[in-house]
C-alpha distance (Angstrom), angle and dihedral (degrees) to the residues before:
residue distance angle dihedral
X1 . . .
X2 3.59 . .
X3 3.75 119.0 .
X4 3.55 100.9 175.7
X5 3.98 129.1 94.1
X6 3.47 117.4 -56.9
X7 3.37 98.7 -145.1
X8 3.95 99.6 89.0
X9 3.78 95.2 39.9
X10 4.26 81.6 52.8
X11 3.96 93.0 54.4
X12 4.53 91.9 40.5
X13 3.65 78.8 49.5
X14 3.97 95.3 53.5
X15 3.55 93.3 45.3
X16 3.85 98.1 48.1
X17 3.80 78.4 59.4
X18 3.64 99.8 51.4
X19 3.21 94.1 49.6
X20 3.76 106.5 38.5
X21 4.07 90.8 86.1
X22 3.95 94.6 69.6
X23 3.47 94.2 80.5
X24 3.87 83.2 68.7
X25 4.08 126.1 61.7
X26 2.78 138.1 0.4
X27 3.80 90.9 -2.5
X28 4.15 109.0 45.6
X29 3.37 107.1 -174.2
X30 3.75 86.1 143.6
X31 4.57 81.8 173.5
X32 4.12 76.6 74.6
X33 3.54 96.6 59.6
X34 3.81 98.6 38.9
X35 4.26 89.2 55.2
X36 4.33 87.5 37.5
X37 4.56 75.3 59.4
X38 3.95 94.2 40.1
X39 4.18 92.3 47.5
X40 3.74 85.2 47.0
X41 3.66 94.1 60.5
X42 3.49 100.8 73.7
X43 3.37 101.6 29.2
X44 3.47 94.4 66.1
X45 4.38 93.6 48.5
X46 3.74 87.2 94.2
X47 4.06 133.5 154.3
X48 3.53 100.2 -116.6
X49 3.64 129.9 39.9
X50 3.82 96.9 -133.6
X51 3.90 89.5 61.5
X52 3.74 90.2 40.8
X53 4.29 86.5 55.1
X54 3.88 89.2 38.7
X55 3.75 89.4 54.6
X56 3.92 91.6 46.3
X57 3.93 83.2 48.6
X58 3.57 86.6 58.9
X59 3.38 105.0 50.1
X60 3.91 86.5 52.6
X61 3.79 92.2 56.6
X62 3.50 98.1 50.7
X63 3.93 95.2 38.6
X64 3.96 89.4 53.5
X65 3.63 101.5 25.8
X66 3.91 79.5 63.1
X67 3.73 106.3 26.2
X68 3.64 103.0 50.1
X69 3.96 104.2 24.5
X70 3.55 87.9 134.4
X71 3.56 90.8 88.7
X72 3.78 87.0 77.3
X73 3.87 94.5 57.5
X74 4.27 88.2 56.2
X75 4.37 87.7 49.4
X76 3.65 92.8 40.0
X77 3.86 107.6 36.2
X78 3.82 99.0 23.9
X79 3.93 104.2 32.7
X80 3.70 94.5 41.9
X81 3.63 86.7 -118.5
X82 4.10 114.0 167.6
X83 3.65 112.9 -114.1
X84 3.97 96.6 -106.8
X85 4.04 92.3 45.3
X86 3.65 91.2 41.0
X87 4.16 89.5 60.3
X88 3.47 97.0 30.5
X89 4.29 85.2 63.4
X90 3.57 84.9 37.0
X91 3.87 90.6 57.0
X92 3.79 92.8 38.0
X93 3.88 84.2 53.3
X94 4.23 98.3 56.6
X95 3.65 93.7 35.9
X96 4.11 92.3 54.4
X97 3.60 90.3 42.1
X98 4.32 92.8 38.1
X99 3.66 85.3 61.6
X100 3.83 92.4 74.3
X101 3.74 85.5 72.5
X102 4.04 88.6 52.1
X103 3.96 106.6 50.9
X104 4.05 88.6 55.6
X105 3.23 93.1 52.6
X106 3.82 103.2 49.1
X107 3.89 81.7 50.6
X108 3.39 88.2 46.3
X109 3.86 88.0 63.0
X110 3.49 93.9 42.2
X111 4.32 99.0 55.4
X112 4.07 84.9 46.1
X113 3.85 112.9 48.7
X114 3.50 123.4 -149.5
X115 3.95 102.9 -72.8
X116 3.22 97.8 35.8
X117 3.79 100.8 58.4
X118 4.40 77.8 42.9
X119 3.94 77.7 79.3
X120 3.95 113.8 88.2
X121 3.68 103.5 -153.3
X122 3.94 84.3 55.1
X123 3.83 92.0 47.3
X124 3.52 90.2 47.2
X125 4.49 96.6 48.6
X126 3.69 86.2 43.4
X127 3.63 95.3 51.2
X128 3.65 93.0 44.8
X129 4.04 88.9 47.6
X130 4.07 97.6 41.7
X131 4.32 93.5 49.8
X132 4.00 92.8 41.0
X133 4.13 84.6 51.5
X134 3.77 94.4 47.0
X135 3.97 92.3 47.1
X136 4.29 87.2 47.7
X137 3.96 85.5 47.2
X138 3.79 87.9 47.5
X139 3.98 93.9 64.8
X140 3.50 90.4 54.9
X141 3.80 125.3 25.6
X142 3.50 122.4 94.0
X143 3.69 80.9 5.6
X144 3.49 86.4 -50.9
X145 3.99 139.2 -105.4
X146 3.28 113.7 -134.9
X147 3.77 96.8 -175.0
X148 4.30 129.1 146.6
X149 4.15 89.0 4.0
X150 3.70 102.3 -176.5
X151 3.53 98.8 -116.8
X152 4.19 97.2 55.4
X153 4.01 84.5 85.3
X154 3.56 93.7 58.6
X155 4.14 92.7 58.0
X156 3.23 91.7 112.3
X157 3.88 108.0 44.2
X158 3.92 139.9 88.9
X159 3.83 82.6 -91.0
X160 3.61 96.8 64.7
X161 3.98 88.2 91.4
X162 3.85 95.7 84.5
X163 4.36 87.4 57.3
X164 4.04 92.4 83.2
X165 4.29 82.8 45.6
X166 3.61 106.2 40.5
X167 3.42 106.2 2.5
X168 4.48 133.3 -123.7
X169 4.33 82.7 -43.5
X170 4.02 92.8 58.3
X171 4.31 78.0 53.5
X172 3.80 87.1 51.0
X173 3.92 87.5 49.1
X174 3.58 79.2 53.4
X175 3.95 93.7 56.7
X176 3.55 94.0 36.2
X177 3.85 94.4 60.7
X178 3.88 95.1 40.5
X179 3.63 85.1 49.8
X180 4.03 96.4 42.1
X181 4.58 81.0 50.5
X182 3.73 99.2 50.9
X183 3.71 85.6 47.5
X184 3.64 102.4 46.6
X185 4.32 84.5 49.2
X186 3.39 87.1 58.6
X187 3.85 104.9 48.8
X188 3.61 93.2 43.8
X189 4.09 89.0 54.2
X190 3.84 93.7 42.0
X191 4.21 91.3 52.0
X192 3.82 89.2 44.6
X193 3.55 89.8 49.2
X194 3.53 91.9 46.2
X195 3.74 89.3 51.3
X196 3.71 84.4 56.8
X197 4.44 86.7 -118.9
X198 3.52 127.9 132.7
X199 3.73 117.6 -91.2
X200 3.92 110.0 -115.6
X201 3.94 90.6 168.0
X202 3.82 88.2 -124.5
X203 4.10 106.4 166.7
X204 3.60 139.4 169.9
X205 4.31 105.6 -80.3
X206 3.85 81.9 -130.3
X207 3.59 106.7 87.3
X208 3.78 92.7 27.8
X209 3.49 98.8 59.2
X210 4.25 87.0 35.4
X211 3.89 87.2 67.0
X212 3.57 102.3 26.2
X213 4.25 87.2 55.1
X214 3.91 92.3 43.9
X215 3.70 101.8 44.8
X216 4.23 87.5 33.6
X217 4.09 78.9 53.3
X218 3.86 102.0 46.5
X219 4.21 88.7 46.1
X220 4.43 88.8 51.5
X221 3.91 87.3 46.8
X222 3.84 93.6 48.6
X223 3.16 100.7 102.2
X224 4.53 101.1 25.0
X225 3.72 99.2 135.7
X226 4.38 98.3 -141.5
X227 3.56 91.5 174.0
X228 4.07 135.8 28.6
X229 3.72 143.7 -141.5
X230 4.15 109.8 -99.5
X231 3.52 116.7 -121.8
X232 4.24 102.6 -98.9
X233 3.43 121.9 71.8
X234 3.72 133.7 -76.2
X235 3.70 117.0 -76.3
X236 4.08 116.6 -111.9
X237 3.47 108.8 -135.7
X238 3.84 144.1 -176.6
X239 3.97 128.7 -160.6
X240 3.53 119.4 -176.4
X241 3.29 134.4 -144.2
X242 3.90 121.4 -156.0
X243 3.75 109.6 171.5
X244 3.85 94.8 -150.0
X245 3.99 105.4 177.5
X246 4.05 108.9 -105.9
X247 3.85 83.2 -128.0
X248 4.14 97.5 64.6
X249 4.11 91.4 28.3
X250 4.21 90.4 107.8
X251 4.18 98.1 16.9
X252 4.05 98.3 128.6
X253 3.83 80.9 -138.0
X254 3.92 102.8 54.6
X255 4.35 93.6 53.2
X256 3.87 94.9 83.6
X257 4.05 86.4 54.9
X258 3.78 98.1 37.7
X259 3.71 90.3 47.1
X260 4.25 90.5 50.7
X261 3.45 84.7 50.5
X262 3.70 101.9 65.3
X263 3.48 87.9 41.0
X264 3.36 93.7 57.0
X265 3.29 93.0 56.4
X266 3.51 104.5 44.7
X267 3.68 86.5 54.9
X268 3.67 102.4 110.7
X269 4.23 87.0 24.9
X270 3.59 98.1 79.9
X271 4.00 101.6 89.3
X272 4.15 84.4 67.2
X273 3.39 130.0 102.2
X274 3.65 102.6 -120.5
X275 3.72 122.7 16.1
X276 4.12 112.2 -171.4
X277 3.54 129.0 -163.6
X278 4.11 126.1 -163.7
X279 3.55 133.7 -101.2
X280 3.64 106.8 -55.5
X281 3.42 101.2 -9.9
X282 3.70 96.8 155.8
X283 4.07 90.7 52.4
X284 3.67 90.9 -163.5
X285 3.72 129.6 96.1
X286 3.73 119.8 -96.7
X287 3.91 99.1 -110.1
X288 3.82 94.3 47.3
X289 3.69 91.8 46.8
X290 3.55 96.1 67.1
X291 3.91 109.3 110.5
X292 3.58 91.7 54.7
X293 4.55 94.0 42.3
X294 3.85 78.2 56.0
X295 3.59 96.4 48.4
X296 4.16 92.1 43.6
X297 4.03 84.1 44.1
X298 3.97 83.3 58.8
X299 3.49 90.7 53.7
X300 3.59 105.0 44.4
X301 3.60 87.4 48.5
X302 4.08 94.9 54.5
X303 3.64 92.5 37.4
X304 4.45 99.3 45.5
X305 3.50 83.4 -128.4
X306 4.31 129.8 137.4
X307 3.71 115.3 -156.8
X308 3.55 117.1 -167.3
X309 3.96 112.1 -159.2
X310 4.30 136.9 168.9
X311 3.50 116.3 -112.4
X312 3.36 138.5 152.9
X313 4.07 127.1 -104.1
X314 4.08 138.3 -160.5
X315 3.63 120.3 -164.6
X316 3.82 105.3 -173.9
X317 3.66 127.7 -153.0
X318 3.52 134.5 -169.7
X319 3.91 96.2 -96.7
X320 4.13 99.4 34.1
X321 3.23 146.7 -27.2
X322 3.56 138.2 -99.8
X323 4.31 128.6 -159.3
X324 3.87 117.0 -161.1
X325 3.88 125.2 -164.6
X326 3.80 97.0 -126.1
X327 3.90 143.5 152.6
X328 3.34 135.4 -112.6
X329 3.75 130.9 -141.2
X330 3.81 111.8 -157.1
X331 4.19 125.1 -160.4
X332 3.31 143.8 92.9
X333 4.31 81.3 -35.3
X334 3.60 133.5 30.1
X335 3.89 125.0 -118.8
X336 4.16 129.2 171.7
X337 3.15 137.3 -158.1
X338 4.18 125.6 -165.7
X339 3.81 115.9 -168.3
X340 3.52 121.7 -117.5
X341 3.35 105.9 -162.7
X342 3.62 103.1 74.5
X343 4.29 120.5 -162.9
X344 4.02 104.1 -118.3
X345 4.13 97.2 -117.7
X346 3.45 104.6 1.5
X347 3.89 92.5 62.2
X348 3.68 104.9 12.1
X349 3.93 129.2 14.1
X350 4.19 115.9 -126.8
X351 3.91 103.9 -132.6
X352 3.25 95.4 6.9
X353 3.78 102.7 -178.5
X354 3.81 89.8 60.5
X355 4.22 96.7 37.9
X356 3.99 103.8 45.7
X357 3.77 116.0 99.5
X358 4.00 94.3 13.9
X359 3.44 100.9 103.8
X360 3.82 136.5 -10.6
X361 3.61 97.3 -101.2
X362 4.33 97.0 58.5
X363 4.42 78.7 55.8
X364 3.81 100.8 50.4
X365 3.74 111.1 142.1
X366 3.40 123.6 -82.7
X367 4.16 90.1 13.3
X368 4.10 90.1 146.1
X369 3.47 108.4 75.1
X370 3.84 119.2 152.0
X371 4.04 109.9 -144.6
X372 3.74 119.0 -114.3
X373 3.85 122.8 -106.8
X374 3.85 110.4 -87.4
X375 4.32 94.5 -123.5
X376 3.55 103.1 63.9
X377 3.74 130.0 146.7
X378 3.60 120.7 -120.7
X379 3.84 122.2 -119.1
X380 3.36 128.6 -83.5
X381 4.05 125.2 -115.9
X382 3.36 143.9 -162.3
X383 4.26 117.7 -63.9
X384 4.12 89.7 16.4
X385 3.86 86.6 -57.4
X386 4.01 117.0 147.2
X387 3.34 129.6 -141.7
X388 3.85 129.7 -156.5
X389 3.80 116.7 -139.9
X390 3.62 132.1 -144.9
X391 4.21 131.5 -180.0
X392 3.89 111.6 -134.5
X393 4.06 91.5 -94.7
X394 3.94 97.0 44.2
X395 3.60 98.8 57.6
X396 4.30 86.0 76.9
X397 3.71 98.5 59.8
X398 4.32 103.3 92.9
X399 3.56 96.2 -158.2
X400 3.66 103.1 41.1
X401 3.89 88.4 56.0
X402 3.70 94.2 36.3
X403 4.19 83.7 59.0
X404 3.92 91.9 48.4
X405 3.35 108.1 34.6
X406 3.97 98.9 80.4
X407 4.05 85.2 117.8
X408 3.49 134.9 104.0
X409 3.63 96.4 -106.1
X410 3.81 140.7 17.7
X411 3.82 123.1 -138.5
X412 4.15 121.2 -178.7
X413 3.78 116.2 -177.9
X414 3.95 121.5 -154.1
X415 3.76 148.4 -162.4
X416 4.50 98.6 -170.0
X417 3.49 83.5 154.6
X418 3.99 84.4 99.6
X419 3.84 95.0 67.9
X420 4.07 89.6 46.2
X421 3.97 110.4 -165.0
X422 3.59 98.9 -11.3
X423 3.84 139.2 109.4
X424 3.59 92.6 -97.0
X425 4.03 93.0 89.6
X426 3.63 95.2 45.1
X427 3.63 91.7 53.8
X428 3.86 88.2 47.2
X429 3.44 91.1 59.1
X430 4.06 100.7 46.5
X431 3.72 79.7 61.0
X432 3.35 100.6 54.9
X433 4.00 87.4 45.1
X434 3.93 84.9 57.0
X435 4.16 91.1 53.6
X436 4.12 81.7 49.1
X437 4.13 89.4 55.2
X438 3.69 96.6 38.1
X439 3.64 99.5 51.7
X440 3.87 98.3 26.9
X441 3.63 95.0 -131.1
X442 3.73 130.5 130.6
X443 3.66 108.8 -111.6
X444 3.84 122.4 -152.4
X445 4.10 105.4 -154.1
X446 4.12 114.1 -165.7
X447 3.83 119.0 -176.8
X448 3.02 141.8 173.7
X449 4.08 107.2 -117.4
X450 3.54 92.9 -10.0
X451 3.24 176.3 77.9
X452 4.39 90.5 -26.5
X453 3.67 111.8 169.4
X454 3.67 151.9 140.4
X455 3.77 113.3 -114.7
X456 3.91 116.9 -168.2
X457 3.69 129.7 -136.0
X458 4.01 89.7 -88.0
X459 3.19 94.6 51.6
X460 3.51 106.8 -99.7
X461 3.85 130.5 141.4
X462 4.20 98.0 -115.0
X463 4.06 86.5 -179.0
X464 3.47 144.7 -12.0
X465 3.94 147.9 -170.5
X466 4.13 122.7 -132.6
X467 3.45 115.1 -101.1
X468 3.89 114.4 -106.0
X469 3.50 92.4 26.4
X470 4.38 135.6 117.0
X471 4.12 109.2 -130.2
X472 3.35 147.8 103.3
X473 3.93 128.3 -96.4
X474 3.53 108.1 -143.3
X475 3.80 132.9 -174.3
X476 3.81 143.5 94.4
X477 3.81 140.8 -78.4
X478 3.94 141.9 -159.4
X479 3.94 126.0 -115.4
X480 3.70 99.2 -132.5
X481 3.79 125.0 -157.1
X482 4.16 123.0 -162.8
X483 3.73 134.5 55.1
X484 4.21 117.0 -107.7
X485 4.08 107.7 -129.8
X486 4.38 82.5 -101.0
X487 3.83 81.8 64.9
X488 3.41 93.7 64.6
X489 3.69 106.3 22.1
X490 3.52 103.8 36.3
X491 3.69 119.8 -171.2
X492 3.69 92.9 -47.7
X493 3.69 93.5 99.6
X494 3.65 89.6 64.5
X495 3.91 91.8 42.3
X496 3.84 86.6 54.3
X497 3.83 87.8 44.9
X498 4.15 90.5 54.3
X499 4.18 87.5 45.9
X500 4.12 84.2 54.1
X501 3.67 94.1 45.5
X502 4.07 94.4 50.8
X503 4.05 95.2 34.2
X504 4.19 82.1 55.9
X505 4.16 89.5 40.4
X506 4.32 81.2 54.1
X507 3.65 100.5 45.9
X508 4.08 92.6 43.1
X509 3.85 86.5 50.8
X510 3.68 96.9 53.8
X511 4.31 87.9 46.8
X512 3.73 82.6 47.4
X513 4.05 100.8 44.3
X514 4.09 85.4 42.5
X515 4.09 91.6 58.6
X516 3.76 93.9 54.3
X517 3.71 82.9 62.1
């Protein structure tokens, strides 16, 4: 244990945080993020369990004070927000959320005792167990935010086999082992060294042959085909890309333009299959939009094509009233979709009663969305083909895709133009490149200034637009049939895997606690 001051071990601690995002977009030096894990390790084996929570803490500040500062540009720029208040919210914002790092590892302390968590094998297994249950937590409490998971910065490595098994945590398994090795080299060098011995590199076979199975695993599964192209050919498709400025988006004034706009640029689109529109892209509600749905019905109709656009709905009742950020599927038939996974502030306002009207940013238009029933079928496509649908925010919850996306084809719809030139999009779209790989399905992504693309069923970006720019992404995808073991499964394996690991860290305490007896 370390006796010395804390202080140090407090500020290594905060920067293996703040730097631990850049193995994620745009950067991907996923190396960073494995030694940001292996520095952790130690740090955290502490004497007391408030220093062991206030180092957890830390790493949670720096991780998201780094990792997801965007969230200051959408206060600031697009909720009016003065500077100071903007990062003061911002700051209030990581340190709530950096705290789900710090209550599992003061329990942490508490289920191990002091010798036992002495042990490194033990430190190791628990620290593998304790991060792969706060990511799982992350995707669902408080209705969850699944940002900088562990395993998103190995997308693009021999590992990213086990994704269509396990799913993005079996990649943070990945991480965690790697991580849990490179540490484990190092302590047994330093205490060698410190015993003045020569360094033979002799470690426990556990984390060795932890890492050395999972990577050896992802590489084998590279190339496993779970799912398979149907039997028609591909689907042409179009996804445009407006660029309307966040600042016009819902001014009454700017919808004639914004609306010529797409149609502009669908112009010579309308011979393809599918032809998507972003997030809201007609910014009117359903029922006043109906002269021009009739009109896009008409062409749809003439043309065999389905487009599939965001706009928002209002289903009225006899007491209220309730609008819905949805989708619409335009053919020869109607089909919606409204999104029910709902951004906390952007699309619906936490305590509302005591937030609305204090500052600009708890009144941001179209803040009182209702969320969508859970059973809802997807939307249909061109040639009997169906589509699953996903809102900007829903497309980075694993299991909530993984239970939707038995389709042929997966469509998300986005509005990044909140998080203006910053990470945040990039990040957004890694995610969506993981939900590509897990499910093996191509996955057609439309925003609204950025990043539009066509991401294939392994994951990989086929074709993209520029950020910040107007066009039109064109290319084709495959109608895939089958369901990858994630489908099924989901991450539960891995949570059952974590339950294993701590129910087997709890029985060898009690044999250990019982010998010093």
């Amino acid at each position: 244990m370390n006796k010395s001051a804390p202080w140090p071990g407090h500020i290594l601690t905060l920067i293996a945080g703040a730097i631990y995002p850049l193995g994620f977009s745009p950067f991907n030096w996923w190396p960073i993020t494995l030694l940001a894990l292996a520095l952790l390790i130690p740090l955290l084996r502490q004497p007391t369990a408030k220093t062991t929570a206030l180092r957890g803490w830390l790493f949670g500040i720096g991780m998201y004070g780094t990792g997801v500062s965007w969230v200051y540009v959408s206060i600031n720029q697009f909720g009016n927000a003065h500077p100071v208040l903007a990062g003061f919210l911002t700051l209030l914002f990581v340190a709530f959320i950096a705290a789900l790092f710090a209550i599992p590892q003061a329990l942490l302390y508490r289920f191990l005792s002091r010798n036992f968590v002495a042990n490194t094998i033990v430190t190791g297994l628990a620290f593998t167990a304790s991060w792969l249950l706060v990511e799982w937590t992350k995707t669902w409490l408080l209705t969850g935010f699944p940002w900088l998971l562990a395993g998103y910065s190995l997308t693009d490595t021999l590992a990213s086999g086990l994704a269509p098994l396990f799913g993005v945590l079996s990649l943070s398994l990945v991480s965690l082992s790697s991580a849990w090795l490179v540490w484990q080299l190092w302590f047994t060098a330093s205490e060698k060294l410190k015993a003045n011995r020569q360094v033979t590199w002799s470690l426990n076979l556990i984390p060795l042959s932890l890492a050395i199975g999972l990577w050896a695993s992802g590489w084998f599964t590279q190339d496993t085909a779970w799912t398979s192209p149907k039997p028609q050919p591909p689907l042409q498709v179009a996804a445009v890309q407006a660029n309307i400025p966040q600042t016009l988006k819902w001014n009454p004034n700017y919808v004639k333009t914004t609306i010529e706009r797409y149609l502009t640029l669908s112009e010579q689109h309308w011979e393809k299959d599918l032809l998507v529109w972003s997030e809201n892209a007609i910014p009117v509600l359903y029922p006043r939009a109906q002269r021009l749905l009739e009109s896009l019905t008409r062409q749809t109709k003439a043309t065999g094509t389905t487009l599939i656009t965001g706009i928002p709905f209002i289903e009225k009742t006899t007491t209220n009233h309730r609008f819905f950020n949805g989708i619409l599927a335009i053919s020869d038939q109607e089909t919606r979709y409204y999104k029910q996974k709902l951004v906390p502030f952007g699309e619906y306002v936490p305590l509302e009663s005591w937030l609305r009207g204090l500052i600009s940013f708890f009144d941001l238009p179209m803040s009182n969305f209702a969320k969508g029933k859970a059973s809802q079928s997807p939307l249909q496509g061109p040639n009997n083909t169906t589509v699953a649908p996903f809102i900007c925010y829903e497309i980075v919850y694993p299991d909530f895709v993984a239970k939707n996306a038995a389709t042929d084809v997966l469509v998300t719809i986005s509005n990044d133009t909140w998080f203006g030139d910053s990470i945040g999009p990039h990040q957004h779209f890694q995610m969506a490149r993981m939900r590509a790989l897990e499910t093996q399905r191509y996955l057609i992504r439309a925003t609204n200034d950025g990043i539009t693309a066509i991401i294939d069923s392994t994951g990989k970006t086929v074709k993209q637009l520029p950020q910040f720019d107007q066009g039109v992404l064109t290319g084709e995808v495959k109608a895939m049939a089958g369901k990858t073991p994630f489908m099924q499964w989901q991450s539960w394996p891995i949570v059952f895997l974590t339950l294993v690991i701590m129910a087997g860290l709890l029985i060898f305490r009690q044999i250990t606690l019982r010998s010093y007896h």
